[in-house]
N, C-alpha and C positions, 0 to 999 in steps of 0.2 A: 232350727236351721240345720240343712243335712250339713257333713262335712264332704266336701267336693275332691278331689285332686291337689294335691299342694306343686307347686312348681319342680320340686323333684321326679312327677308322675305325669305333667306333662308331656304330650307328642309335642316333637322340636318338628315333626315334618309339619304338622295341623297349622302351627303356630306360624311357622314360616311361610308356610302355602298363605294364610290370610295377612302376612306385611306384604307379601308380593302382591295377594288382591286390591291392598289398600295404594304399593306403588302404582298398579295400574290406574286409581282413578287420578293420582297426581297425574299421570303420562297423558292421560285426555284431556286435565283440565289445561297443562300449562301449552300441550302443541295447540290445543284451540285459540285459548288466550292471543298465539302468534298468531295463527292464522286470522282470527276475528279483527285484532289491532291495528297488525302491522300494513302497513296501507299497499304494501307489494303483493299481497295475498288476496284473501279474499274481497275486500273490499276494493280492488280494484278490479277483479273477475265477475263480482256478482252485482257490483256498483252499491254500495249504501252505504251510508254516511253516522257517524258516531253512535248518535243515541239507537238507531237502529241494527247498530253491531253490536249496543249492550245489552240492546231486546234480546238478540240473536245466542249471546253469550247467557243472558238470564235463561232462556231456555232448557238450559243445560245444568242450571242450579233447580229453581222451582221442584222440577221433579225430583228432585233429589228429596225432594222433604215427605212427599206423598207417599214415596215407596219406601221411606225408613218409616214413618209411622203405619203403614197398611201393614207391610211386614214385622214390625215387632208387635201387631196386636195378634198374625196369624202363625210367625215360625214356629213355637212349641206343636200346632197341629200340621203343619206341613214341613217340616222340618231343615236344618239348616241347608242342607245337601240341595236341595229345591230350590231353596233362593239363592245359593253359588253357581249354579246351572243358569236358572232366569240371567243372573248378574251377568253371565260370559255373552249369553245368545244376543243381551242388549247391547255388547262391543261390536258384534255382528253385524246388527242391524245399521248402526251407526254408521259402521265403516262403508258398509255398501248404499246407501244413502247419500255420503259423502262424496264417494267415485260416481254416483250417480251425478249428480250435479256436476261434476268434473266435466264427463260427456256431454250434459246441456249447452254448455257455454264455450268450451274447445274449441278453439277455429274459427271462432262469429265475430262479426264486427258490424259498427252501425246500426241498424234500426234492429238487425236479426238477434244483436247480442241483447240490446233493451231487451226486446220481447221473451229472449230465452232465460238473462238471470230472474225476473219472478218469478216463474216455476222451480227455477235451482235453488233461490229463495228457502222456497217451500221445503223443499228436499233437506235446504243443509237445518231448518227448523226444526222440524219433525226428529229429524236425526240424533239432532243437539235433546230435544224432549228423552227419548229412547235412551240415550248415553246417560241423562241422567237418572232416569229409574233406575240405569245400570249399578250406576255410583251410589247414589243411598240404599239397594240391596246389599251394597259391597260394606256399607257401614254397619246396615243390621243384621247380617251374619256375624262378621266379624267381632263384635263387640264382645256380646256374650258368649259366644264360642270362647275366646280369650280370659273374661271373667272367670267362667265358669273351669277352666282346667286350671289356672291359677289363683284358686279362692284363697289361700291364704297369700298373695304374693301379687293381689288385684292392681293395686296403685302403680305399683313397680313394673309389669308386664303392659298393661294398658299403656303406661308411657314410651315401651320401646315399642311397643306395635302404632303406637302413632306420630314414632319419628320418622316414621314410613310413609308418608303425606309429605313434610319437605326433603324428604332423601329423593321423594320422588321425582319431586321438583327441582331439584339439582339436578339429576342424573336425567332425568328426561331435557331439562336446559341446556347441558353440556349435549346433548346427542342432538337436538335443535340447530346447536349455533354450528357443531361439527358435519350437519350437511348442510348449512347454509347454500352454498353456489349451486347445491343437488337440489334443495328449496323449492331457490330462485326461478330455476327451469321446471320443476315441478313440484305441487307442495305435497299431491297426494303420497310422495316417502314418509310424511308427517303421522298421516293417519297410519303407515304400516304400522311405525315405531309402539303405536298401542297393543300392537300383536301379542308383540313379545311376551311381556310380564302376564299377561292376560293368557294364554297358551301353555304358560310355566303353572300358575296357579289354579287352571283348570286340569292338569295334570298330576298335580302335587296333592289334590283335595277329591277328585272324585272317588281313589280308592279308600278313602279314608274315613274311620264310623269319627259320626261327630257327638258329644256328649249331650248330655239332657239341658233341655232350658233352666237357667240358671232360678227361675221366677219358679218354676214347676218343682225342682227340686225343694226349694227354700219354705217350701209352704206359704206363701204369701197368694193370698185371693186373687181374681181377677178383678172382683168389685173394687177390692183394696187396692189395685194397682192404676186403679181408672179415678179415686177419689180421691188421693195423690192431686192429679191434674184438675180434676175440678168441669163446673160449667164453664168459668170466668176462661180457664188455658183451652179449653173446646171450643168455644165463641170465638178465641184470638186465632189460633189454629183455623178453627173452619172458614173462617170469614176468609183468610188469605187464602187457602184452598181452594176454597166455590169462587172466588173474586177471580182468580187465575184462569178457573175453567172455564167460568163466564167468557171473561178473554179471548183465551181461545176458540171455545166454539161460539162465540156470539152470544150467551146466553144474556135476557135481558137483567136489570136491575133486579126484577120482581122476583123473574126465577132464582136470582142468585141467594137473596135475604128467604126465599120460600125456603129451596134446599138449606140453608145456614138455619133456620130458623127448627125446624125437622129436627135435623142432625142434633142440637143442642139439647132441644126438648128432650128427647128418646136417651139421650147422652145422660142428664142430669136427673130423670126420672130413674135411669135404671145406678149410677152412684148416689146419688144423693147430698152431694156436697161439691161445694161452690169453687173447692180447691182451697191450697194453703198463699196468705195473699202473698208472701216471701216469694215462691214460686213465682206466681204471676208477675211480682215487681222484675224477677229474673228473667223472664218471659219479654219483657218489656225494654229491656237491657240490651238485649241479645240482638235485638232488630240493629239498630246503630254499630254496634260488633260485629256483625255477621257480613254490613256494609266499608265499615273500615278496613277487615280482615281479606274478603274475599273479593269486595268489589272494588277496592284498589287494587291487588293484586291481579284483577282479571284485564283492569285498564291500565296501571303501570308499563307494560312496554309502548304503547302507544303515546301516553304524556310524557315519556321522557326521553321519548327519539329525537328532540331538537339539540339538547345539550350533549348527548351520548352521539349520535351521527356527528357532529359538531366534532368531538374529541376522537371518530372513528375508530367508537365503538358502538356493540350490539346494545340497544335498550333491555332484550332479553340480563343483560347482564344483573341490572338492577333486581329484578324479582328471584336469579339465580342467587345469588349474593344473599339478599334476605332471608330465603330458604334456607339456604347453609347458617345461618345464624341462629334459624327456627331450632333446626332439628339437631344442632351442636348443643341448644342450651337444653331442649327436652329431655335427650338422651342422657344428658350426664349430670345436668342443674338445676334441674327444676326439685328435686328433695331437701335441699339448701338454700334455696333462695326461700321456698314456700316456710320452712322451717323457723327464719330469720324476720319473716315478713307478714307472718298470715296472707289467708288467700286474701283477702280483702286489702290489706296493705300491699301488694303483689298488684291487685286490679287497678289501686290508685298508681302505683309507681309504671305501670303498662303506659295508663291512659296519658299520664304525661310526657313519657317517651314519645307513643304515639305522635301527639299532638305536636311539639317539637318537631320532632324526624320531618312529619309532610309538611307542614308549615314553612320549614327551608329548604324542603328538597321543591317548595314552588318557583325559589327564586337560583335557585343553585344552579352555577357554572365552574364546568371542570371538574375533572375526575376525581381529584381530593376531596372535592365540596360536596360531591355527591355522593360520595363512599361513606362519607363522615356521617352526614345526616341519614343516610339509607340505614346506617348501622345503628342511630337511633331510633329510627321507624321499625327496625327488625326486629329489636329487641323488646320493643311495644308493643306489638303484634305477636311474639311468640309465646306469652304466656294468656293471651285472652280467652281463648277456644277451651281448652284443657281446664284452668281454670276454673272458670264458669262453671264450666259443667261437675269438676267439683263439688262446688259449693253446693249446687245442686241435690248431688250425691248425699252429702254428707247433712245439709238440713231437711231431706225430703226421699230418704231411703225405702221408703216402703214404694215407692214411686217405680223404682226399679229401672230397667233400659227404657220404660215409656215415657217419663220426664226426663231422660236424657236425650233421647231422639227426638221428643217431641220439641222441648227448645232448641235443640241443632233443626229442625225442620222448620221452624218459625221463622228460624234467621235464615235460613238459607232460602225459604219464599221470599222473604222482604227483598233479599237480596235478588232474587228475582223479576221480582213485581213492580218494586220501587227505588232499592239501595242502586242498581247498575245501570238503570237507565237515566236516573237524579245526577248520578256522578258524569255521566254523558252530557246532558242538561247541561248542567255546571261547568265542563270541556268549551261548550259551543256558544253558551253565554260570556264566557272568558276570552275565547278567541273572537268573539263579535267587537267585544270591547276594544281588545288590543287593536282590530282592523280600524275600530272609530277613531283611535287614537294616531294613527300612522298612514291608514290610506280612505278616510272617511271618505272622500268621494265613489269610492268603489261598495261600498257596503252592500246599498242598493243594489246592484248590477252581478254580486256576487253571491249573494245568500238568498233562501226560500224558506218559505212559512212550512211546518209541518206540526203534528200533534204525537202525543203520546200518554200514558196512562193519566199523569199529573197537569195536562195541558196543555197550550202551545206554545213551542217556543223557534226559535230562529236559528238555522243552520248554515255552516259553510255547503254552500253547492261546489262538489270538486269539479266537475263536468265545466260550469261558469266560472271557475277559475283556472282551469285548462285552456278556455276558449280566447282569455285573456293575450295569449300569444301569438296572435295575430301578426305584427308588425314585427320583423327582422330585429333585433338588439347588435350591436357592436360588439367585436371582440372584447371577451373579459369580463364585460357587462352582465350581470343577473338580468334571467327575463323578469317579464312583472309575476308570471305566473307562481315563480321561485320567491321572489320577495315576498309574497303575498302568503306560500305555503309556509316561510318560515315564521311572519309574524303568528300566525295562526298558533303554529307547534309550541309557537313559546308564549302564547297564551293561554292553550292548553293546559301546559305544566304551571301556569298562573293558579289553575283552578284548584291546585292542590291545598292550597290557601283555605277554600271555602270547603272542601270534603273535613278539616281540622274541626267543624261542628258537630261531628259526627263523635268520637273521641271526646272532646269538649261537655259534652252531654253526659256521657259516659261517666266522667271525672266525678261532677255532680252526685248522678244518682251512685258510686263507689264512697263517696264521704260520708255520703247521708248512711249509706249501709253499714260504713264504720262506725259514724255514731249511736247509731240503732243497736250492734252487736258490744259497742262501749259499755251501753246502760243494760245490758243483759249482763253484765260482768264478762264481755270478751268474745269474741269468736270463738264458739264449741260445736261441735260436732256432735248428731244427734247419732248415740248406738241404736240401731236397730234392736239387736237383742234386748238391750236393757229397756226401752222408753216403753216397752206394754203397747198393750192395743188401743187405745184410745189416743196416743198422742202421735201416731205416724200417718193416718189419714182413713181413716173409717169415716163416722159419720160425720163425727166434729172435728174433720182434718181443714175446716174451713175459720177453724175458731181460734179458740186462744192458745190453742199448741201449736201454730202457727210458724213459731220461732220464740214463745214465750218460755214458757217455765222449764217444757222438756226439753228443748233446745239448749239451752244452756245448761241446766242442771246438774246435778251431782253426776249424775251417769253418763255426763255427755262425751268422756272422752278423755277428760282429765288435761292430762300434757299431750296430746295429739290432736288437741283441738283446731289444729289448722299446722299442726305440728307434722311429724313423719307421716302420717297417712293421708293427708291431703294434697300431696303432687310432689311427696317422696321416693325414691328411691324404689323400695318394695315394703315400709313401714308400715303400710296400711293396717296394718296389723285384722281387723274384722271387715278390712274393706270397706268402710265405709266413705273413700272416698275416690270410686269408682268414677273414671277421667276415657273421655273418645277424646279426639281430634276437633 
């Protein structure tokens, strides 16, 4: 293991350039988030309705997963500098995409608007795809860039470069709600605001040499870093992969399972090992996480505009507020809480939060009520992402940034594919109800049949609930159209009830993981240096080292077994509990 840069020989410009990179991809996720949501926005300019604004919003994740795993199999040969370039040119493309469709729709009404938002459609799709290749290049630069100048002080610097994700989210929130009325009249101010950070950190990094790949340096194989992840995390991987592109371009079933089937073989012929099943179970984990974490957070302003408009205030307020929770605890608390807790006792006390927090923020009215439980949702959510990827770290090192980004890319497809457009589902199933419950006569006359990845299901038509307004109302009176939007809304936020499965699940397979790490004698942390070559994933990284004997073992870590170097401070002491966002 070479010795790298210690935190005293860090560049603070490098460092800083890539938290500003990682702000930017806050600033695209949470203005879209508005724009996708909030019903004043896009969804009233380009006309579509829930599940098709989560499609729309999934767009934007998905690729995020492809271009962190492409890119961390190619940066050490094309180098960081190349994918920080790529990352900007895709804010680029995005933005002008986006104003493109702006001009589509501008000024049209009636049959000319129908006609022109499916094409704007297309434009803000495409767009959204683009922005997020941008985003997970900005992750796989970033990571090991970071690692690597901070090798002895990994744990510690990884965590404030990824309080930079909800710093983002705050600061991009508050600049949101502070042009609101600017907005309202126009939203493309929204897309500038990604300028910013994204123009500071293509200037702070272009003149600047970036260090050697932290894998290249370390002496660690490529085989060895591929067998780590296995066939079994290739299969899960590729399948949401080729299943997505399917998708997109049409491809049929055959072609999808032919390419999946390729890819694996070629995959598993050239490592040779199945993967470590730990891994995998992590792998499996991360789906459900990745849907709690980011796919509520991309639908939260929108489920919780009835109680929030009600108290006039911004729904934005919610997911600002959880951010500021996020990144207050990572920045300063996460080396003591983890310290106190194990990661694993940390993943069970999240998932409870969790599940709590949305479960009363379904029925919650009033500001107090929402404050209270948002703050136990926040708090449940900010230690999942980091986390995880910990544990990762630390029982599956030789793995390197590929099983780190490879499980952030697994969840952030699901969360593409199925977590955001599920949670939509579940939106529109909720407000169907609530309508059956309080204006069943209308159901029929109001909703339309449509499909989507998982099947079909029933949607508010806003268009046939507009149309409702027919007949004059008396002073004071709510029209039917208004009554109708609010059952709706507060059906919506009904659904939050049923996303608590997600979480729920989670709880589960975190017990079973504690008991598993019980009867090993405890949560330890597997030393790279120490564990020899045959127990970090060569050929039998599929067998019984797994998370058996070297996993825990004498060499495992000792007191830092989930101790200071797993989501401490800068304890980490040999890094081995290398932490993204």
């Amino acid at each position: 293991m070479s010795t790298n840069t210690n935190s005293k020989e860090g560049d603070p410009v490098l460092f800083w350039g890539c938290f500003i990179a990682l702000i930017t991809t806050a600033f695209a996720f949470i203005t879209r988030a508005f724009l996708v949501n909030d019903p004043g926005f896009w969804p009233k300019d380009f006309g579509f309705d829930t599940v098709q604004g989560q499609e729309l919003f999934g767009a934007g994740i998905w690729p995020f997963a492809i271009s962190i795993i492409i890119f961390s199999l190619i940066i050490d040969r094309i180098g960081y500098k190349v994918a920080m370039i790529f990352s900007f040119v895709c804010y680029v493309i995005y933005s002008a995409l986006a104003l493109k469709a702006y001009g589509m729709v501008n000024g049209l009404e009636g049959e000319a608007l129908k006609a022109a938002q499916a094409g704007a459609f297309k434009n803000l799709y495409w767009g959204s795809v683009v922005l997020g290749l941008g985003n997970g290049t900005v992750e796989a630069f970033i990571n090991p860039v970071v690692a690597t100048m901070y090798n002895r002080e990994k744990t510690k610097w990884l965590n404030i470069l990824h309080a930079g994700w909800p710093g983002g989210l705050v600061i991009g929130g508050l600049l949101t709600l502070a042009l609101g009325s600017q907005a309202a009249e126009d939203w493309r101010i929204l897309i500038y605001l990604i300028a910013g950070p994204a123009i500071i950190y293509l200037v702070m990094l272009m003149g600047k040499e970036f260090p050697e790949n932290e894998r290249v340096s370390s002496g660690v194989s490529y085989r060895e870093m591929l067998a780590e992840f296995g066939v079994i995390g290739a299969a899960i991987a590729g399948y949401l992969i080729f299943k997505q592109l399917g998708m997109v371009f049409g491809w049929s079933d055959g072609m999808v399972y032919g390419v999946l089937a390729a890819s694996v073989i070629a995959y598993g012929v050239y490592c040779q090992s199945l993967g470590r099943p730990l891994l995998i179970f992590l792998c499996i984990i991360m789906m459900p996480l990745a849907t709690t974490e980011l796919g509520t957070d991309g639908a939260i302003t929108g489920i919780m505009a009835e109680p929030m408009q009600a108290a006039e205030w911004s729904p934005l307020w919610v997911l600002i507020y959880t951010s500021a929770i996020m990144m207050i605890l990572r920045f300063f608390f996460a080396g003591p809480i983890v310290n106190a807790l194990t990661p694993i006792g940390l993943l069970i006390a999240s998932a409870a939060f969790a599940i709590v927090g949305l479960f009363m923020l379904s029925s919650a009215a009033g500001m107090t009520a929402i404050f209270i439980f948002a703050t136990l949702y926040g708090v449940g959510k900010t230690f999942f992402w980091p986390t995880m990827l910990g544990v990762v770290s630390e029982q599956c090192p030789k793995g390197g940034a590929l099983t780190l980004n490879a499980i952030a890319g697994i969840g952030m497809l699901t969360v593409g594919i199925v977590g955001g457009p599920l949670i939509g589902k579940m939106q529109e199933d909720s407000a169907v109800a609530a309508l059956k419950k309080e204006k069943s006569e209308l159901v029929g006359d109001i909703t339309t049949e449509r499909t989507y990845f998982l099947g079909a299901y029933t949607a508010v038509d806003g268009d046939k609930v507009a149309a409702l307004d027919g007949n004059e109302t008396k002073e004071g009176e709510k029209s039917e159209s208004a009554e109708v939007n609010e059952i709706v809304k507060k059906g919506k936020q009904a659904a939050l009830a049923n996303v608590t499965i997600f979480p729920i699940f989670m709880l589960g397979c975190y017990i079973a993981l504690g008991v598993y790490f019980k009867g090993k004698g405890g949560y330890k942390a597997v030393d790279l240096d120490d564990s020899g070559d045959d127990d970090s994933g060569g050929d039998d990284s599929g067998g019984d080292d797994s998370g058996g004997d070297d996993s825990g073992g004498d060499d495992s870590g000792g007191d830092d077994s989930g101790g200071d170097d797993s989501g401490g401070d800068d304890s980490g002491g040999d890094d081995s509990g290398q932490k993204t966002d």
